[in-house]
Each structure stands twice: as C-alpha cells, then as structure tokens.
C-alpha positions as CSV (number, residue, x, y, z in Angstrom):
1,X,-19.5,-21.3,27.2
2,X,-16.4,-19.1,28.0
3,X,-14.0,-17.5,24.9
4,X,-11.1,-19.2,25.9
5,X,-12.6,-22.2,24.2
6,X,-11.9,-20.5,20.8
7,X,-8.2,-21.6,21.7
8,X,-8.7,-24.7,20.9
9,X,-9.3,-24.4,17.2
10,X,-7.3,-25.5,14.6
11,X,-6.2,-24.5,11.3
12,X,-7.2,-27.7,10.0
13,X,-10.7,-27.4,11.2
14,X,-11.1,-23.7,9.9
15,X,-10.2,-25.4,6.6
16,X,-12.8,-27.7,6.5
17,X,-15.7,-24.9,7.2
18,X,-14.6,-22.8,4.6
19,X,-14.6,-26.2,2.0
20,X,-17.8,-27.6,3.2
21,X,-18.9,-23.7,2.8
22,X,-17.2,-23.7,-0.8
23,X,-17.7,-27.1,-2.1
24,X,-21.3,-27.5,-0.7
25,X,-21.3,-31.9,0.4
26,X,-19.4,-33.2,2.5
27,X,-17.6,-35.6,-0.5
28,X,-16.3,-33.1,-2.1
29,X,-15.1,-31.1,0.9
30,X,-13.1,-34.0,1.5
31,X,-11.7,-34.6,-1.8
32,X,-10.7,-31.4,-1.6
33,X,-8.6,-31.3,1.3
34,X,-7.2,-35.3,0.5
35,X,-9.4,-36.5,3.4
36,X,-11.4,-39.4,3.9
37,X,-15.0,-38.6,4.9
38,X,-15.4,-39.9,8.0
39,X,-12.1,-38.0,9.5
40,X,-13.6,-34.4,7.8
41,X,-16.7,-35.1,9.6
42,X,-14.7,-35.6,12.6
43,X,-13.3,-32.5,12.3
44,X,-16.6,-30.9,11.9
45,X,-18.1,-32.5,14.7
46,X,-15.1,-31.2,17.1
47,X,-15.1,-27.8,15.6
48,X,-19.2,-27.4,16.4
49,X,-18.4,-28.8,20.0
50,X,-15.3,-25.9,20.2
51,X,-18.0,-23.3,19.3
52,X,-21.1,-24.5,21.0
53,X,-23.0,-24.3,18.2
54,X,-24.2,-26.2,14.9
55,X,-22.4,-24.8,12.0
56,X,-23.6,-26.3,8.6
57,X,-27.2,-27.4,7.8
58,X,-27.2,-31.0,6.5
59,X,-29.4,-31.6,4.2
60,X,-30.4,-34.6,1.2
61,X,-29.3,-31.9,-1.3
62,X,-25.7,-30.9,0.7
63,X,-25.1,-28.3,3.3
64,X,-25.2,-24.9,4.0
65,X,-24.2,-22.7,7.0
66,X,-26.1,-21.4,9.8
67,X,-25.6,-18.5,11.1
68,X,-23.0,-19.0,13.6
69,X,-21.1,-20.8,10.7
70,X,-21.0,-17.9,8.6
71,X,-19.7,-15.5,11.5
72,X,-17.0,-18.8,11.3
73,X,-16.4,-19.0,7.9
74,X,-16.1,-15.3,7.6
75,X,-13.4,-14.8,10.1
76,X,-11.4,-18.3,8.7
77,X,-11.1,-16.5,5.2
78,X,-9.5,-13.2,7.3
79,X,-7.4,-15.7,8.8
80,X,-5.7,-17.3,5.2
81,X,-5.6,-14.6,3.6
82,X,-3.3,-12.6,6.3
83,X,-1.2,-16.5,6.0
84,X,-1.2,-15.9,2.8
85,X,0.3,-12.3,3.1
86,X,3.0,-13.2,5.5
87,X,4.1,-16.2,3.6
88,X,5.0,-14.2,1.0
89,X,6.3,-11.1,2.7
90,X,8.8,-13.8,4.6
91,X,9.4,-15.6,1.0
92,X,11.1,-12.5,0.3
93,X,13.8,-12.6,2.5
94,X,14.5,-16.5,1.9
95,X,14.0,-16.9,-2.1
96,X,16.0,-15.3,-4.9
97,X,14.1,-12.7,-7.0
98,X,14.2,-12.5,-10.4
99,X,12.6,-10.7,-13.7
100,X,12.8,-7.8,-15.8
101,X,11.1,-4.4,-15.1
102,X,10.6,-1.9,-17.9
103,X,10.5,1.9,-17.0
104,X,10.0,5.3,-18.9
105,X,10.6,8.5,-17.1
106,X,10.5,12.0,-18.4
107,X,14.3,13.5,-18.2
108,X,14.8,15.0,-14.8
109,X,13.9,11.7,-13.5
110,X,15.7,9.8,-15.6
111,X,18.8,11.8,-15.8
112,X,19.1,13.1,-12.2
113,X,16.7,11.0,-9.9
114,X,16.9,7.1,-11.0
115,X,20.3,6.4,-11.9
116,X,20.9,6.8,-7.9
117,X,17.8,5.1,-7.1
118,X,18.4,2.1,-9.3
119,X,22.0,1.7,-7.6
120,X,20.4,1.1,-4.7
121,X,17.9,-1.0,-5.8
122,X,20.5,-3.2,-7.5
123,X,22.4,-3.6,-4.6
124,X,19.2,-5.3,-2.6
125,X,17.9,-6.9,-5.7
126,X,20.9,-7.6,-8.4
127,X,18.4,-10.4,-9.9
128,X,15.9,-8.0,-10.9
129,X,16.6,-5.9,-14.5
130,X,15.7,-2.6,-15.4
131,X,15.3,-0.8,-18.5
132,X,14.8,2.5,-18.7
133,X,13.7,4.3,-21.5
134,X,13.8,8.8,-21.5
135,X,10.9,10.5,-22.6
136,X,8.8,14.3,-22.1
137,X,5.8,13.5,-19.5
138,X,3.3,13.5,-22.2
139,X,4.9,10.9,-24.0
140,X,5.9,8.7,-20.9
141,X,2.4,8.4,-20.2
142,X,1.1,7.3,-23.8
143,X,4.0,4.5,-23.2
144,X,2.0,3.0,-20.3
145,X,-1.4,3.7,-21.6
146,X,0.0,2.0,-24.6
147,X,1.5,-1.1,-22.6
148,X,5.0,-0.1,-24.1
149,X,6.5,0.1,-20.8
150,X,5.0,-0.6,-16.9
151,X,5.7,2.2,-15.0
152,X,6.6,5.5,-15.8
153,X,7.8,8.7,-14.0
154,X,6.3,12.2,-15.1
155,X,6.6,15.4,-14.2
156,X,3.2,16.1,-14.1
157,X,-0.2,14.6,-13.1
158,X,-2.4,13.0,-15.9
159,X,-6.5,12.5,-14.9
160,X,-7.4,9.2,-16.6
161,X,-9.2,6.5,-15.0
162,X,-6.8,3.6,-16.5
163,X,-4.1,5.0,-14.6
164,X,-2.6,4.3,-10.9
165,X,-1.0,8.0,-10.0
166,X,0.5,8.5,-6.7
167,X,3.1,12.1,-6.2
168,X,6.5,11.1,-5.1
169,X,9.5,13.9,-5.0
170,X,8.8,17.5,-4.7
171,X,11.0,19.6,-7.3
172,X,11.7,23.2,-7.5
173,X,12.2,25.1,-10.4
174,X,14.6,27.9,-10.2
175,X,16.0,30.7,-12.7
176,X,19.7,29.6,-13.9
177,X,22.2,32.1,-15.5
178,X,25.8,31.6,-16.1
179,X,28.0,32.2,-12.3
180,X,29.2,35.5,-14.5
181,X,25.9,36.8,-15.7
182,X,24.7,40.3,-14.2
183,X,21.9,38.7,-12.7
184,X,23.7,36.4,-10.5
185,X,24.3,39.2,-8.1
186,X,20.7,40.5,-7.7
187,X,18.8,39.3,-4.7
188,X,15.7,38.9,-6.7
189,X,13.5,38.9,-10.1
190,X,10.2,40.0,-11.0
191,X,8.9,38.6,-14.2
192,X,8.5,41.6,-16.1
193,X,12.5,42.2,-15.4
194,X,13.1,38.8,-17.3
195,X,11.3,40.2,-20.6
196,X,14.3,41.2,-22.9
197,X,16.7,38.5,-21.4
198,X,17.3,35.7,-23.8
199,X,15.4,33.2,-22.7
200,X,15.6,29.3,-23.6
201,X,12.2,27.3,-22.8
202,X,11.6,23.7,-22.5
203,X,9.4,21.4,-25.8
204,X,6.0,21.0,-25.2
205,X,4.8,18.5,-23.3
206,X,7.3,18.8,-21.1
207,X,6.3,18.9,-17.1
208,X,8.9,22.3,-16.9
209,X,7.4,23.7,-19.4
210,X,3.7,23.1,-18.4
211,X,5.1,24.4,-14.6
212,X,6.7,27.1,-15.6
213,X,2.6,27.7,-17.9
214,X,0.9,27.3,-14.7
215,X,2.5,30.0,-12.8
216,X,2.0,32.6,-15.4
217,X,-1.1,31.9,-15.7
218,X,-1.4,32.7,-12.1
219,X,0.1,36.7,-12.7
220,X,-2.6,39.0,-14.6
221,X,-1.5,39.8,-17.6
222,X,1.7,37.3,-17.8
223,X,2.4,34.8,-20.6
224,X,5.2,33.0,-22.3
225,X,4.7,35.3,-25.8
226,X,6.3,38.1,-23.2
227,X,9.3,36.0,-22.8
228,X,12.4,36.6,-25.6
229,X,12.8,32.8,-26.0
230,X,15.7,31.7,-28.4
231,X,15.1,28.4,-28.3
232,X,13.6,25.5,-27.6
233,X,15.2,22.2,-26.1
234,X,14.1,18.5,-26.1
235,X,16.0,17.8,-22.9
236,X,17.2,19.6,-19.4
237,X,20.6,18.5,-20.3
238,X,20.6,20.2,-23.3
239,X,18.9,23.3,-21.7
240,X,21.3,23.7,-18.9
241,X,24.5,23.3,-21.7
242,X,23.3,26.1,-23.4
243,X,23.1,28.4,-20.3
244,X,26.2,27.5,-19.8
245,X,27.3,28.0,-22.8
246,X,25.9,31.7,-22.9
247,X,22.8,31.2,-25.3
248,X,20.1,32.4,-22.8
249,X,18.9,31.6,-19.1
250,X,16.1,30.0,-18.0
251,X,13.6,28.1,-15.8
252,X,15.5,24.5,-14.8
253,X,14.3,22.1,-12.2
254,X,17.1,22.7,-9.3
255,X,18.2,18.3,-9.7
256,X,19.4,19.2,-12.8
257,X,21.8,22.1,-12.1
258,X,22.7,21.0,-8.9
259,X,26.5,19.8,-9.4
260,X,27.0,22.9,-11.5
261,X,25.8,25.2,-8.7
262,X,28.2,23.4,-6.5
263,X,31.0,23.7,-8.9
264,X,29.9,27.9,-8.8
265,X,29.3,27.4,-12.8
266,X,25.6,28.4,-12.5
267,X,23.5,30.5,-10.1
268,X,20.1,30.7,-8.8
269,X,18.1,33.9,-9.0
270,X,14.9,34.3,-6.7
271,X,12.0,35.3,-9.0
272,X,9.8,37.2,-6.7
273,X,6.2,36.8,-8.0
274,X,6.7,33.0,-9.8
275,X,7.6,29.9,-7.9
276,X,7.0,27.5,-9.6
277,X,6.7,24.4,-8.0
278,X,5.8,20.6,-8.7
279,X,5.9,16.7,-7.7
280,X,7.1,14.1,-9.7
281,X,4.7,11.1,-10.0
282,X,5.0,7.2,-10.4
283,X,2.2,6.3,-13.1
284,X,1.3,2.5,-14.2
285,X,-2.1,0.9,-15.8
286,X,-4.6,0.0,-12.9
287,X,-5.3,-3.1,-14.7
288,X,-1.3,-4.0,-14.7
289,X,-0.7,-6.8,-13.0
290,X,2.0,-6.1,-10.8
291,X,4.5,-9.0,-9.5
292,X,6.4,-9.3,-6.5
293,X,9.5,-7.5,-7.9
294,X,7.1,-4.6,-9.6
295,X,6.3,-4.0,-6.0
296,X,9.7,-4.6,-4.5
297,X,10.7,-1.5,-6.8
298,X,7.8,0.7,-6.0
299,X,8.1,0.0,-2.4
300,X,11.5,1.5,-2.8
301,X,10.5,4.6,-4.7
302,X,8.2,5.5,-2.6
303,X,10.7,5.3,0.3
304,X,13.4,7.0,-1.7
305,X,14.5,10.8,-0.4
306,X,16.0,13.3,-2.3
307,X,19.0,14.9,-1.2
C-alpha cells in the first residue's frame, strides 16, 4: 500500500474514529455526529479501506480500536486540536473583542511603563478595558494571590507555586542628585563616599528598595544603617520630587527620572562598586483562567520594548 493513499482521508472520517473511539458503539457515535448508522458505518468502512487496515474491534459489547486505529485516532485528535487553534487565532482578526482586564503594578510600572503600553493596546483593542490599580511589589502580589486583581506587575520575583512569573523589562537603578549638586560633576561614586550625603530611601517592600538591599549585601561590610537616610517615600514620584526639591539624593530606577534628566534637572552619578540592576515581572494565578483578551494583552507585554 503506498502513503499517498493517506490523501484521501477526510475530516469527516477522522471524526468518526475518534467518536466510535469516545462513545464506544456505533449508535452512539452516530448520534453524536447527527448521522444515521448505516452512513457512519460507511464512513468507517472507507476509512479502513484508505488505511489498509481494520481499525475498531466489533464486538456484542461495542468496539474498541486496534492497534492501527489507535496510531489513527491519536494523530486525528493532533489534527482538531491545531483546527481548533487556528480558528480561533483567525477569529481574532474577524470578531470584535470585548471585556474588562484588571491590573495592579508596583509604581515604576504603573507610573512610567503602562500608561504607554496601554495606549497602544487601546489603539488595537479599544473594546477591551483596563483598570489599573498602583501598589509596592509586595502588595501587588498579595492582590493576585488574593484574586483582587489578575495580573500584576512587580519589581521583583516572588517563589510561590500558585503563581505564573515570567521577567519582562530590564531596569537600571542609578544615583540621582539635583543638575546643581557637587556630585553631578564627579565621574564616579564609591559607596562609602555616599555615607554623610542625605540620603532618601524607598518603603519596604518596595522592588528599589529590596535592589538597592541586594547589592549591599554583595559589598563586605556594607548596609543601609551606613546610609544618612532622611526619609522614607511610599512612591518614586514622590522620591524623585524631593531630590528635586533638595531634601536628599538617592537610588531611582532610571524610567522614572528620565524626562528630568532630559530636561538637565537631575543627573546620574556612576556608583563604582554597586549596580544595582533588576527585571520587572508579569505575575498572575496559574489556576487563572485566562481569556482571549487576557492573552491578547500579555501577548503585547511581552512584545513591548522600552525606549
């Protein structure tokens, strides 16, 4: 028997292995598939001649498949479920989309990174609503655990088995001081230089914050308690105001300063021995069941660049 016999099977025919496989007598099968009996035995027959082989076992108590019919069967559920996939990767481009998605993002993301994104999202989707909601990373990622929201944004990565984590954008966290500060003009830090300074640091629980932890802990001898922090702020925003504003300098995420440093209101100072640098990652409950406009957004995301 040559392979180019395999041509001449049919859709229809693959759908009647897999129901006689499913539905186990022939009666049903065709009461499944709105056929009369005789015409889904038909079918059968001409399938088993296509293959050159007997396919189901028939029996007094119903059928079964040999094993030829199972090597069948298997590659006929392949074959509807990638139907099944491009149906509804073309349904996209024909149908309307529609629904709400609810989003919490801790505040560089939210302030700096998905206003942009979301205008372009809105442009390819104006059906679909978002609402975003601005909170640390710790408490973005209660939200979701918490079902308060779907998918969140954090600034750092959170172990936990109920959760779906995948990095997005890489940030940079630089030293800011006012454009007039005597620091602006030095080529470089170290972090024992930065001990006196008036320092303003991030709450806790923020990904910064944690960041900024991380690479201390990475020079002997270094810690926060060394630092002359001022203050502490709930929000980059507010952080960056009060550089400007001459209360203190600190460690920023580079997004958030960067139409000030364009503006020459702020400058970046190299800190020799501490770089600290992080992603920021999309988060949402493995067991969330995700619809075609949850994935329309992601998909986006996860395409989105940085400038």
């Amino acid at each position: 028997m040559g392979n180019d016999h395999f041509k001449g099977i049919t859709i229809q025919q693959m759908e009647t292995l897999v129901a006689l496989a499913e539905q186990g007598s022939f009666t049903r099968a065709a009461q499944s598939l709105f056929l009369s009996q005789p015409s889904l035995t038909k079918q059968m027959r001409n399938l088993e001649e296509i293959v050159g082989a007997r396919l189901v076992n028939r029996k007094n108590t119903g059928v079964s498949l040999t094993p030829e019919g199972i090597v069948l069967y298997d590659y006929a559920r392949k074959v509807f479920r990638l139907r099944d996939e491009t149906r509804e990767k073309i349904s996209r481009f024909n149908e309307p989309v529609s629904g709400s998605i609810y989003l919490s993002a801790s505040t560089i993301p939210a302030t700096y990174i998905l206003p942009r994104l979301l205008s372009e999202f809105r442009k390819s989707h104006p059906g679909i609503h978002v609402h975003l909601g601005m909170n640390d990373s710790d408490r973005t990622n209660q939200i979701i655990l918490n079902n308060e929201a779907e998918i969140g944004f954090v600034g750092k990565e959170f172990p936990n088995r109920k959760l779906a984590v995948k990095a997005l954008w890489k940030d940079r966290l630089v030293l800011a001081v006012p454009a007039g500060h005597p620091w602006a003009k030095r080529p470089a830090l170290s972090i024992g230089d930065m001990g006196k300074e008036p320092f303003i640091i991030r709450e806790r629980g923020s990904g910064t914050r944690q960041a900024i932890e991380q690479c201390l802990q990475k020079q002997p001898g270094k810690s926060l308690l060394q630092f002359n922090i001022v203050c502490e702020m709930g929000s980059s925003e507010a952080v960056k105001e009060a550089i400007i504003a001459g209360l203190g300098v600190s460690i920023i995420s580079i997004h958030a300063i960067a139409r000030e440093l364009r503006q020459g209101i702020l400058a970046v100072v190299s800190v020799r021995d501490c770089i600290p640098e992080r992603h920021f990652h999309v988060i949402h409950k493995k067991q969330f069941p995700l619809t075609n406009f949850h994935r329309l957004f992601l998909e986006m995301a996860h395409r989105y660049t940085l400038e």
